[in-house]
Legacy VTK file of the C-alpha trace (Angstrom):
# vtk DataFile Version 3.0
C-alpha trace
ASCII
DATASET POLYDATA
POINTS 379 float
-19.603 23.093 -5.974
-16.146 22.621 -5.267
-16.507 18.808 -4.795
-18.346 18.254 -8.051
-15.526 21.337 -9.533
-13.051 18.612 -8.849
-14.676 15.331 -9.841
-15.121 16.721 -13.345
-12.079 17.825 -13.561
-10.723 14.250 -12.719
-12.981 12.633 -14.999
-11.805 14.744 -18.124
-7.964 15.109 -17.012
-5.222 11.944 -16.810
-4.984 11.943 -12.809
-0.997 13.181 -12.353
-0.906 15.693 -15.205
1.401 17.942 -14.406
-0.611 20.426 -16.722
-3.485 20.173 -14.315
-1.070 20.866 -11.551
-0.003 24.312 -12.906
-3.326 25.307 -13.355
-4.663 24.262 -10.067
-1.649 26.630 -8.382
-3.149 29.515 -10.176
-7.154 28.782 -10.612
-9.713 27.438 -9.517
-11.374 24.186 -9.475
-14.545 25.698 -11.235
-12.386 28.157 -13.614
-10.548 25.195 -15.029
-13.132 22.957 -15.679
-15.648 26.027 -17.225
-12.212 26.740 -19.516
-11.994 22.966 -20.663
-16.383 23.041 -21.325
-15.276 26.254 -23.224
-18.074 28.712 -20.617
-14.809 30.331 -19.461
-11.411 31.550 -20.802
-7.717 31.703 -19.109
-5.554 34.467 -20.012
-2.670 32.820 -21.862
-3.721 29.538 -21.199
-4.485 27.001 -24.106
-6.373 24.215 -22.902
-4.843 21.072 -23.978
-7.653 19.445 -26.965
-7.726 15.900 -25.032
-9.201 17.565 -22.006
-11.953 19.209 -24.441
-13.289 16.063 -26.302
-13.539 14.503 -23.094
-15.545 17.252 -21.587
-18.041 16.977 -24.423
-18.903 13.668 -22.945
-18.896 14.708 -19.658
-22.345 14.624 -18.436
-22.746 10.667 -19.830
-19.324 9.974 -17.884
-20.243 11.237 -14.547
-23.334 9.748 -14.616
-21.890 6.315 -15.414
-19.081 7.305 -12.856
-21.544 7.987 -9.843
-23.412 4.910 -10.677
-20.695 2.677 -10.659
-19.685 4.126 -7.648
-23.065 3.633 -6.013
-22.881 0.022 -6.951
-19.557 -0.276 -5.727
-20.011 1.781 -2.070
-17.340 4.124 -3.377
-17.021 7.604 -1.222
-15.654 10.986 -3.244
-13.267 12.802 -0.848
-11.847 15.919 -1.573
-9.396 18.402 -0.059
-11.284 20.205 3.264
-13.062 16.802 3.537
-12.636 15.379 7.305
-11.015 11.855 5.554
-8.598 13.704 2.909
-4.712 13.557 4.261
-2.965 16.567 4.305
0.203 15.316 3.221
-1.030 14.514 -0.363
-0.739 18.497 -0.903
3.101 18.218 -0.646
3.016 16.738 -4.186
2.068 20.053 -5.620
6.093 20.875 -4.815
7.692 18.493 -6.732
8.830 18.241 -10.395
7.131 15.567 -12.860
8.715 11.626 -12.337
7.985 9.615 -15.776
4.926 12.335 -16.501
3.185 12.733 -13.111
3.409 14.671 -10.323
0.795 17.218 -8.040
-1.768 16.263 -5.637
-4.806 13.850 -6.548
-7.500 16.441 -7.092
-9.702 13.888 -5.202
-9.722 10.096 -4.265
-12.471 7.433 -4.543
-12.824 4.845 -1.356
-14.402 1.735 -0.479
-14.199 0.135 2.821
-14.828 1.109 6.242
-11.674 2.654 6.962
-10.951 6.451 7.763
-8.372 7.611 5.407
-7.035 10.610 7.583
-6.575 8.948 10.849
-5.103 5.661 9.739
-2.289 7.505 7.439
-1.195 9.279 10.697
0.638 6.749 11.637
1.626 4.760 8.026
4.438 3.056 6.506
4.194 1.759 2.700
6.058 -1.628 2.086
6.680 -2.500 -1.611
8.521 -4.571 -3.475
8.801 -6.946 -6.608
5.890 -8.776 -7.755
7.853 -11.825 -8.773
9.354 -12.132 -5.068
11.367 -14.953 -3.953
10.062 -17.161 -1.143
12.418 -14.801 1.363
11.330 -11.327 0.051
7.236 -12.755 0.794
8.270 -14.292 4.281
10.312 -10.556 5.505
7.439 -8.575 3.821
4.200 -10.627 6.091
6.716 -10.379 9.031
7.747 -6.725 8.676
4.210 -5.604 8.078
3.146 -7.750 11.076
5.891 -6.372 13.744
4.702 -2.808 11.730
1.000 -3.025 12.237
1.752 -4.690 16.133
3.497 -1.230 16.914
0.611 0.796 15.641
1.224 1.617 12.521
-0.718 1.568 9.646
0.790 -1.046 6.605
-0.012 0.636 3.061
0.693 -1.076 -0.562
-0.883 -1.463 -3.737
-2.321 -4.776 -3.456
-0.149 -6.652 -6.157
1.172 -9.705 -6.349
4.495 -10.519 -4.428
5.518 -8.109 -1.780
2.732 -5.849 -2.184
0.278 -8.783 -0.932
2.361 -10.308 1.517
2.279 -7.084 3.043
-1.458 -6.645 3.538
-1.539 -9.902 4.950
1.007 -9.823 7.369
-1.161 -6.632 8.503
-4.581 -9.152 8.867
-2.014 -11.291 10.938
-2.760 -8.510 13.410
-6.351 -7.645 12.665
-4.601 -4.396 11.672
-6.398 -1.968 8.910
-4.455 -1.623 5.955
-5.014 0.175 2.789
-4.465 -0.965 -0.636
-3.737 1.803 -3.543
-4.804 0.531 -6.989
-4.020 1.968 -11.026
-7.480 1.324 -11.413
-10.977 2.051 -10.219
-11.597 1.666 -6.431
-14.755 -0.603 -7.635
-12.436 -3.120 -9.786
-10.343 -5.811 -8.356
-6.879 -5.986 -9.888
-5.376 -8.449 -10.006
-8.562 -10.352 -10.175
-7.120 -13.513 -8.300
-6.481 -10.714 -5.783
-10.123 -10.333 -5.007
-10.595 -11.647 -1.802
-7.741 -9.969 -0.728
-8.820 -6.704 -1.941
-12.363 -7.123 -0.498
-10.685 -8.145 2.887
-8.526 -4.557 2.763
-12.175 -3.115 2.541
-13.530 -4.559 5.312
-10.566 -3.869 7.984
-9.376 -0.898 5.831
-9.801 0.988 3.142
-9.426 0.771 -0.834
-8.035 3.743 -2.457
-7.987 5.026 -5.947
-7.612 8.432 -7.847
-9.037 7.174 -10.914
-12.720 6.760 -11.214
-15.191 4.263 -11.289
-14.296 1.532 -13.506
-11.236 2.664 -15.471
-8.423 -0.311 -16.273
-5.151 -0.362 -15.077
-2.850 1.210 -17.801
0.919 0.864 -17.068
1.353 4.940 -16.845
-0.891 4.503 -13.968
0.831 2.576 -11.976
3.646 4.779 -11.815
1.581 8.049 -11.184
-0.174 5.635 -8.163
2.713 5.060 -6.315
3.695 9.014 -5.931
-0.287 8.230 -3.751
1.420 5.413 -1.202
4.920 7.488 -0.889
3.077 10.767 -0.275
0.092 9.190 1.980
2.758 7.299 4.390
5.622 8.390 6.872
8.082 6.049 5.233
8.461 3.465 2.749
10.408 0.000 2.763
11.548 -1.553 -0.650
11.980 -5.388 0.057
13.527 -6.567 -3.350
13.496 -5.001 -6.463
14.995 -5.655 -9.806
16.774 -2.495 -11.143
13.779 -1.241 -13.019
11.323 -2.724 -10.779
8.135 0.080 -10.267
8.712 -0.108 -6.321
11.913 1.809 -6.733
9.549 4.323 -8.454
7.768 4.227 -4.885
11.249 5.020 -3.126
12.003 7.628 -5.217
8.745 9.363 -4.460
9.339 9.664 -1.215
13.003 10.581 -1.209
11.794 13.477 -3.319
8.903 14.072 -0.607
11.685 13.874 2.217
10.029 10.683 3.707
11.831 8.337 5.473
13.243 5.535 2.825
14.576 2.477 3.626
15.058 -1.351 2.037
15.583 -5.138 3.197
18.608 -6.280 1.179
18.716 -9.843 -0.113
21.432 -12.033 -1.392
24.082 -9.855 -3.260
23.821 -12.971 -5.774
19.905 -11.892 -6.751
18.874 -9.884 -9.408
15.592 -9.697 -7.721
17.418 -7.834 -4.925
20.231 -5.500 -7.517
18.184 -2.734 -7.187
17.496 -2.592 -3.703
21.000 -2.740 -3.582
21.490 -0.193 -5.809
19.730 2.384 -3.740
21.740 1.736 -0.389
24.640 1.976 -2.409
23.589 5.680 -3.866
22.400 6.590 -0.166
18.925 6.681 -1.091
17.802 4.219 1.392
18.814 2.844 4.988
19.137 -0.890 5.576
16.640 -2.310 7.914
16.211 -5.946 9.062
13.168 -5.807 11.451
9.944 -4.255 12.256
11.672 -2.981 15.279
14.334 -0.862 13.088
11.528 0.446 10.638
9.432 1.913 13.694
12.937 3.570 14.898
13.620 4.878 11.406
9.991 6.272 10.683
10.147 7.511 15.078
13.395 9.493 13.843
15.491 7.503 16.326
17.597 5.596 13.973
18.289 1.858 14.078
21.406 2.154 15.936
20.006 3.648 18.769
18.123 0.648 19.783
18.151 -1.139 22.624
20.064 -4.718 21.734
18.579 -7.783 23.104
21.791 -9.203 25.248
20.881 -12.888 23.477
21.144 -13.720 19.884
16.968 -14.180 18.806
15.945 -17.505 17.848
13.172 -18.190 14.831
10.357 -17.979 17.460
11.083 -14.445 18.498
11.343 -13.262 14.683
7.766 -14.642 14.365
4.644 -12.835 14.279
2.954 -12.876 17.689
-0.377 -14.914 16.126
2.050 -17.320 14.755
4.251 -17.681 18.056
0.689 -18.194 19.913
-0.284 -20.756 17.229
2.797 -22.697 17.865
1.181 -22.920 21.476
-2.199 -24.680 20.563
-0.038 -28.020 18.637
1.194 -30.708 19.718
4.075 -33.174 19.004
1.981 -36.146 19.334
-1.411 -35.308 18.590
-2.804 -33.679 15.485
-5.365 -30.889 15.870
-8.230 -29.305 13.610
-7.928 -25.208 13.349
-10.832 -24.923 14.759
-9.196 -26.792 18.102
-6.083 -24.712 17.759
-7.833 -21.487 17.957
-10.162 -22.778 20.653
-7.131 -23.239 22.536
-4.818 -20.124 22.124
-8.138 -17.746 22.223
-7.388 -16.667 18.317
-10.086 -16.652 15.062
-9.700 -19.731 12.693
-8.677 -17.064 10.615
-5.712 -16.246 12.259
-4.971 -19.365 13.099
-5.289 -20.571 9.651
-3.188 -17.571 8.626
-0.053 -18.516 11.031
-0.315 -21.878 9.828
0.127 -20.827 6.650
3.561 -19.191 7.206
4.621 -22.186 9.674
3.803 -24.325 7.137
6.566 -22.345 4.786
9.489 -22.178 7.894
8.950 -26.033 8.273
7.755 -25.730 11.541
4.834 -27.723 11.595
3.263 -29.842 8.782
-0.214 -31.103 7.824
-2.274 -34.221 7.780
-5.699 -34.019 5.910
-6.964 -31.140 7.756
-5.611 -31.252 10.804
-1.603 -29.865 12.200
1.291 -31.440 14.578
4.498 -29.700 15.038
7.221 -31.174 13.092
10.319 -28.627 14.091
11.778 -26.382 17.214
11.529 -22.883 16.838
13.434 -21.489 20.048
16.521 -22.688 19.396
19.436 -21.237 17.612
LINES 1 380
379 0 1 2 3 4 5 6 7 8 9 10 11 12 13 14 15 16 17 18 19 20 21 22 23 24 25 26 27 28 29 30 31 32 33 34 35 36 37 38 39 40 41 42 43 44 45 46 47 48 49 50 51 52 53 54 55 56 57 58 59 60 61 62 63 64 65 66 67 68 69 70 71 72 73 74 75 76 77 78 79 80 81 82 83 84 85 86 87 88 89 90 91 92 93 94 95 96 97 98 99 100 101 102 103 104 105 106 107 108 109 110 111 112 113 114 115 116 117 118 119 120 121 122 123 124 125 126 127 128 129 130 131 132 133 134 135 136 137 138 139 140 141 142 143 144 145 146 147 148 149 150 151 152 153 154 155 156 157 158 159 160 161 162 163 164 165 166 167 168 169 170 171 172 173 174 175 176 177 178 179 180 181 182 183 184 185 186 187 188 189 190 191 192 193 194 195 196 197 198 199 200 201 202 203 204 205 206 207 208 209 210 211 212 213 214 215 216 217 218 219 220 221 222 223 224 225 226 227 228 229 230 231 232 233 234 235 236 237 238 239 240 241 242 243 244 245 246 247 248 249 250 251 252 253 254 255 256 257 258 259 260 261 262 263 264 265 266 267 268 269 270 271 272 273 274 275 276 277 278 279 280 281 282 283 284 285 286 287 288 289 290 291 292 293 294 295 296 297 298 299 300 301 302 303 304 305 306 307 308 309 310 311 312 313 314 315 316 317 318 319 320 321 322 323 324 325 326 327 328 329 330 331 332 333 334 335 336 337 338 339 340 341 342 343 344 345 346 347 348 349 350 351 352 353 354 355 356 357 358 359 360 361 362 363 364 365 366 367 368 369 370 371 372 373 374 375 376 377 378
């Protein structure tokens, strides 16, 4: 009964608590939740009276829980299940950031993803929602160069960096997993909901809050303690100086992850706190995929290999977009559809790497079909 031990208790309890936490280090699953039903007392324990008027409701929220989650495709994994990462028990070791802290006591999926074997090899890229047009191009490319090495891109699915990263993961037909502060069955934001659906089918959807809870603001700060702990690293790629993502960073310096950040102009406030960190030495600067997969490899950026020419725009592409730019023509205008026919790609990623080529000014559209309209191997 362990499973269904822990799913009440996450139903009744604020995921995060650090009061749950403490409890969980000393009890059991079933102990706690027959204290908070009052069928069981703790010795010298007083169980906080939020947790009780919930559990008097109990039986009306699981069963709106499990059908929500039925509608939904949602999965329950718990610790000892083959999906559940052991590196979420390392948050049981540290001490509460802005109220939260401990291990989820279980997490709700959708998608067709397996959680275990894609955060084996993970890095989380975050950043500010309200990114400049530079922080949304280095966060697609990044996650791109990430995902081509192997390793699996995790966010939260917001707006800004958090989305340019997932996509920059499809550019590779890469899973990815999205974290959310709300129910794995909601889409937030909503104009996020293709994107959300699309982590599903390639990845997987994560959430410790159940079925159908909202996004409250606490929760997105007790989320991102999920992407630091679930991941190898994390990349900040800019953040204001009380932007959440440094939240994210923080989570993992405490966790001993690898940390790094993407500065930006030292003349952008939407970079100040990336800067901030590097400055403190709670962060290494990185400027490629290539120096992220040394960092998280525990080889260190300076110990790469440097290419004996200075890199033009075409070799800081993705490889999808540097194939794309293969399929067009000065001359001649072409439909996706005769683009990907071409290269051997999906109209989806071809439509994708147009999208960013578009943006760099190398090629530019007329009606619905593309001609290039700029060299990208040169200086």
């Amino acid at each position: 009964m362990t499973r269904q031990d822990r799913l009440g208790l996450s139903l009744v309890v604020e995921p995060g608590d650090p009061r749950l936490r403490n409890l969980l280090l000393t009890h059991q699953p079933s102990e706690i939740l027959a204290a908070i039903l009052g069928r069981h007392r703790l010795a010298e324990t007083r169980i906080p009276e939020a947790w009780t008027e919930r559990g008097r409701d109990l039986d009306r929220t699981a069963e709106t829980a499990a059908a929500r989650a039925k509608a939904a495709g949602l999965r329950w994994v718990t610790p000892g299940d083959k999906e559940w990462p052991a590196a979420l028990s390392d948050l049981d070791h540290l001490e509460p950031l802005h109220g939260a802290t401990g291990a989820p006591v279980g997490l709700w999926l959708r998608g067709v993803g397996h959680l275990a074997e894609m955060c084996e090899q993970s890095v989380a890229i975050v950043g500010a929602r309200d990114c400049t047009t530079y922080g949304a191009e280095c966060a697609s490319e990044l996650a791109a160069d990430c995902a081509d090495a192997g390793w699996t891109v995790i966010s939260g699915a917001a707006y800004g960096v958090d989305g340019c990263a997932h996509r920059g993961a499809f550019l590779m037909n890469a899973p990815t997993a999205g974290v959310l502060a709300c129910g794995a069955d909601l889409d937030y934001p909503k104009s996020h909901g293709a994107l959300i659906t699309r982590i599903a089918e390639v990845g997987v959807v994560i959430s410790e809050q159940a079925p159908g809870e909202k996004p409250l603001k606490n929760r997105f700060l007790s989320r991102n303690r999920i992407i630091a702990a679930l991941t190898q690293g994390t990349v900040v790629i800019e953040a204001a100086v009380r932007s959440g993502s440094l939240n994210t960073l923080n989570w993992a310096d405490q966790l001993g992850r690898t940390t790094m950040a993407l500065p930006g102009p030292v003349t952008s406030q939407q970079s100040a706190g990336v800067h901030a960190a590097l400055r403190a030495g709670k962060a290494v600067v990185v400027t490629s995929g290539r120096e992220i997969v040394a960092e998280l490899a525990g080889l260190g950026a300076g110990s790469e290999e440097q290419p004996s020419l200075p890199l033009t725009e075409f070799d800081r592409l993705p490889p999808a977009a540097r194939t794309t730019l293969d399929g067009l023509d000065w001359s001649t205008a072409r439909r996706v559809s005769e683009i990907a026919s071409a290269v051997r790609l999906s109209s989806r990623e071809v439509s994708a790497a147009l999208g960013l080529l578009e943006r760099r000014g190398l090629v530019i559209r007329a009606g619905a079909e593309w001609m290039l309209s700029r060299r990208a191997d040169v200086g």
